[in-house]
N, C-alpha and C positions, 0 to 999 in steps of 0.2 A: 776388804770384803767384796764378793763379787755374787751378784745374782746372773746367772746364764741361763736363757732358754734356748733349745734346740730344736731348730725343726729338720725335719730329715727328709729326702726322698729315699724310697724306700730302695734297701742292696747300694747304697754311699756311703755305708761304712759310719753310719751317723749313729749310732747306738753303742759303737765300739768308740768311738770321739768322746760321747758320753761317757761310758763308763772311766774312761783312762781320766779323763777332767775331775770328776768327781772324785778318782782315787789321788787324784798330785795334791787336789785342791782339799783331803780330810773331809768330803762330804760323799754324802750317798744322793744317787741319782733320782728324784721322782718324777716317774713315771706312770702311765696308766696301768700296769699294774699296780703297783706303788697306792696309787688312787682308789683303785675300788679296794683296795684291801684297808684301806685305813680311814678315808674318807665322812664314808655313810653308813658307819655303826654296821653292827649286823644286820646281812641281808641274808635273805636265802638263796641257794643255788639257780633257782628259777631267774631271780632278778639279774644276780651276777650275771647270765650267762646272758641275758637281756642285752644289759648297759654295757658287753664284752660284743653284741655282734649288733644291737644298733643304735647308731645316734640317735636317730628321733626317739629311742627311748629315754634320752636325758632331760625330754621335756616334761615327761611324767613328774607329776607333784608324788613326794616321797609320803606316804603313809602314815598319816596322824601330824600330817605337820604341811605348810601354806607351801613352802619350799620345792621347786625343780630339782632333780636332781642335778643338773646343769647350775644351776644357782650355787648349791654346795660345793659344787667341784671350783666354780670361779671364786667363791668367798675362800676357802682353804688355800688357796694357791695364792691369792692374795694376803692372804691373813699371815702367809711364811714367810715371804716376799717382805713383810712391815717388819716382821719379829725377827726377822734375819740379822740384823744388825750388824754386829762383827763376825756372822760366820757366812759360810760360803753356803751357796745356793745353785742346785743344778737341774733344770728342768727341762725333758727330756718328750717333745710331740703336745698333745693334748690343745696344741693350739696357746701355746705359753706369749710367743711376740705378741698374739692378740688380745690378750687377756691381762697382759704387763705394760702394754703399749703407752709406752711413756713415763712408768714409773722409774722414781730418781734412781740410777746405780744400775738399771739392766742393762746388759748387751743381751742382743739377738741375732740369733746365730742361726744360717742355712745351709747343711751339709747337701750337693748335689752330686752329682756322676754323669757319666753319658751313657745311653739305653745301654750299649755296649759292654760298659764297664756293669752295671747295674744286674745286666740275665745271666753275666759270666758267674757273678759274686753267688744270685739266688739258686743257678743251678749248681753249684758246687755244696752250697750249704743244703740243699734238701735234697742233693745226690738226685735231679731231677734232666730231662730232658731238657734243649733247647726251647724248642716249644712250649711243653709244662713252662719253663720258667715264663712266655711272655705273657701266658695267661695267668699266671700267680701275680707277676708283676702286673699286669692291668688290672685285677681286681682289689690289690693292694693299695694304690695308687688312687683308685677311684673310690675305697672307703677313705683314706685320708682327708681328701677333697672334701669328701660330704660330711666327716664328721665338723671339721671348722666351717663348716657353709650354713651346716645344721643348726648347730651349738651356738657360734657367735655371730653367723650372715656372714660373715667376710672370706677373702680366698688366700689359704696360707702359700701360693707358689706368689703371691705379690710381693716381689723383690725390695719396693720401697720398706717396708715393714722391716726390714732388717740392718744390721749394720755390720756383719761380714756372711760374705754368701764364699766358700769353701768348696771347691773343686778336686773330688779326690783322687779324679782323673792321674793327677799329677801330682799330690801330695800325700804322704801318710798319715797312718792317725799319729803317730810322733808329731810330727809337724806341724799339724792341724791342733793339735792339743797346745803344743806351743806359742800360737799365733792367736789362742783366746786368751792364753792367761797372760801373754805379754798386752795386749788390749785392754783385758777388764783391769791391767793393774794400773796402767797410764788411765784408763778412764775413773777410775778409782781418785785418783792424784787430783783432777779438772773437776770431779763432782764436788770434793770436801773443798778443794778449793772457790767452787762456785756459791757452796752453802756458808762459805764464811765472808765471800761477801756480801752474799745477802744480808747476813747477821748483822756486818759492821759497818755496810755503809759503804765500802770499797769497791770500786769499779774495777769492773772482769775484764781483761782483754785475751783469755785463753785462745780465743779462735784466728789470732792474728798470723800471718805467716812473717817467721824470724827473718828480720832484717836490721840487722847492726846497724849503730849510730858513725862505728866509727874502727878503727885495726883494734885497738885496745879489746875492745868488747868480742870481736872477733878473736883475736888469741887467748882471752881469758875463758870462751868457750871452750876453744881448741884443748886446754891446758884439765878441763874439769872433764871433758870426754876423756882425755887418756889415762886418766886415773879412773874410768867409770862410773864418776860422779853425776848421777842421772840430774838433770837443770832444766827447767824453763827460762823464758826470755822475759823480760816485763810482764809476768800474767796480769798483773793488778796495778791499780793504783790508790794510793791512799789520799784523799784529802786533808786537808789539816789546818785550814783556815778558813776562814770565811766574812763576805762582808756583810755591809747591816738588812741586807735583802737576801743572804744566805747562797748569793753565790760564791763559791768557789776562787779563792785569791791565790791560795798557793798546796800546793801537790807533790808526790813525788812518787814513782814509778822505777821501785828500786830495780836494778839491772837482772840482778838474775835472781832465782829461787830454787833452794837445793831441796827437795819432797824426801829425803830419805834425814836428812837433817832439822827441819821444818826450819830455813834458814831465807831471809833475805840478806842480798849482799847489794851495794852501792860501789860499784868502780868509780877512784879517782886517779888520775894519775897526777896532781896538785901537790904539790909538799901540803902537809898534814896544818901547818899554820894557814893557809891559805882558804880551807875547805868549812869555814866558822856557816854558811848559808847551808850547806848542807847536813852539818853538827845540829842545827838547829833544827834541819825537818825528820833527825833523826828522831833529837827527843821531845818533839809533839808527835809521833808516829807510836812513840813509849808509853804519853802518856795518855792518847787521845785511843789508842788499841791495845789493850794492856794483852800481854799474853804475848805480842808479839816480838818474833824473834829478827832481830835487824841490826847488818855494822854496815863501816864502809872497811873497803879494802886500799887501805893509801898505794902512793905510789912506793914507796918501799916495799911491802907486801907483795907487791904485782911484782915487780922488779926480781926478789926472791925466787916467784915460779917461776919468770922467765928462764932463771940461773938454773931452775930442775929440771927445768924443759932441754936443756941445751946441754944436760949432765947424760940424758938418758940418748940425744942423737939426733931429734929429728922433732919433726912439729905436732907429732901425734893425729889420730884418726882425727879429720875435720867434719865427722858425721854432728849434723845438727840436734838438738833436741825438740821437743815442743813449740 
């Protein structure tokens, strides 16, 4: 499940990013049309054309009722945003990073260009002068601004607020489409996995940069990348003992986690009679987190991939995962 907001500058090609996302991803794009047409019940054309040319019209309280129309529009977009659950969510200007700012599962996303790239796109689409275009473009540009200045106080070109900003200077909307949904889907992976530690007690270590304990660990990476086997590194740890003050006695921080199989695995390379301490924090891990999926991999096991590794030529892509 992916919730995506998009902010555009305007002629970046950022509406066309949109729509291609929302079509890979089985969702429809909303948008400020999108908004005023389904938002705030029937209005009449007078209002429409209002809330369509100004923002400080969205401060207006809606008619028979306490409510902004600014209020409506942020409860709606948030109220999708909760209900969205397993389906995909694609929101398109309206001031979305600021209004979503921090809720679980969003990416925010800033489609830019350079002026250049930007009066080439708007003069071609409105078959309009050089000129014409910088003027379309500056006043475009400068309602954008003010409707998120207006609306929520804040400035949507502030770069912090987002977490991929998109150049399409140099990339296409193919590209750019590809580079969200490979994003929301690993981010996707670190949020459930975040929300189940919170659930259970297990310490997150998602944000750690992978550094092998030891070659084993490094070629059993190697061996799960060449078959495509998307892995994390230690993300978690599970506790599983404790003393009479509730600290923490004994742990274990299985080695890798396969998110397409919901799999931890524990590397040994030990003959299998040897590994009785780790048998043991296998099954308090079984029964202290039920649900959970957990082996170890002996060293026969490992030994085996090596022999496929070595059938197929060569040591495979050593791209790292998470």
């Amino acid at each position: 499940m992916a919730i995506i907001t998009i902010s555009r500058q305007n002629g970046s090609l950022g509406d066309e990013i949109a729509e291609e996302l929302a079509l890979r991803l089985g969702t429809k794009v909303i948008s400020r049309k999108y908004a005023l047409e389904n938002f705030f019940g029937e209005i009449n054309c007078g209002t429409l054309d209002r809330l369509n040319e100004s923002a400080k019209f969205f401060s207006t309280t809606v008619p028979g009722g306490k409510r902004t129309y600014a209020d409506i529009l942020v409860e709606r977009i948030r109220e999708m945003a909760t209900q969205a659950k397993d389906r995909n969510l694609v929101i398109l200007g309206m001031g979305g990073s600021v209004l979503l700012a921090g809720f679980p599962g969003t990416i925010h996303v800033r489609v830019i260009a350079s002026e250049t790239t930007r009066l080439n796109l708007i003069a071609r689409q409105y078959r309009i002068t050089a000129d014409e275009a910088v003027e379309v473009l500056n006043i475009a540009d400068r309602k954008h601004r003010k409707f998120v200045r207006t609306v929520y106080g804040a400035d949507i070109t502030n770069p912090e607020q987002f977490d991929l900003i998109l150049n399409t200077d140099r990339l296409s909307v193919d590209e750019c489409v590809d580079s969200i949904i490979e994003l929301a889907r690993k981010h996707d992976i670190r949020v459930r996995l975040a929300q189940s530690n919170k659930k259970s007690g297990t310490i997150d270590h998602q944000t750690r940069k992978v550094v092998f304990k030891n070659e084993t660990e490094e070629e059993f990476a190697k061996i799960l990348t060449m078959y495509n086997i998307e892995w994390l590194y230690e993300p978690k740890t599970f506790p599983v003992e404790w003393d009479a003050e509730g600290n923490v006695t004994m742990a274990i921080s299985p080695d890798f986690y396969l998110p397409k199989f919901n799999l931890y695995l524990e590397l040994t390379t030990m003959d299998q009679r040897y590994v009785t301490k780790k048998n043991k924090k296998m099954r308090l891990v079984r029964e202290l987190y039920p649900g959970t999926n957990i082996r170890i991999v002996y060293k026969k096991d490992f030994m085996e991939l090596l022999d496929r590794l070595k059938q197929f030529g060569g040591q495979g892509d050593t791209t790292q995962g998470d």
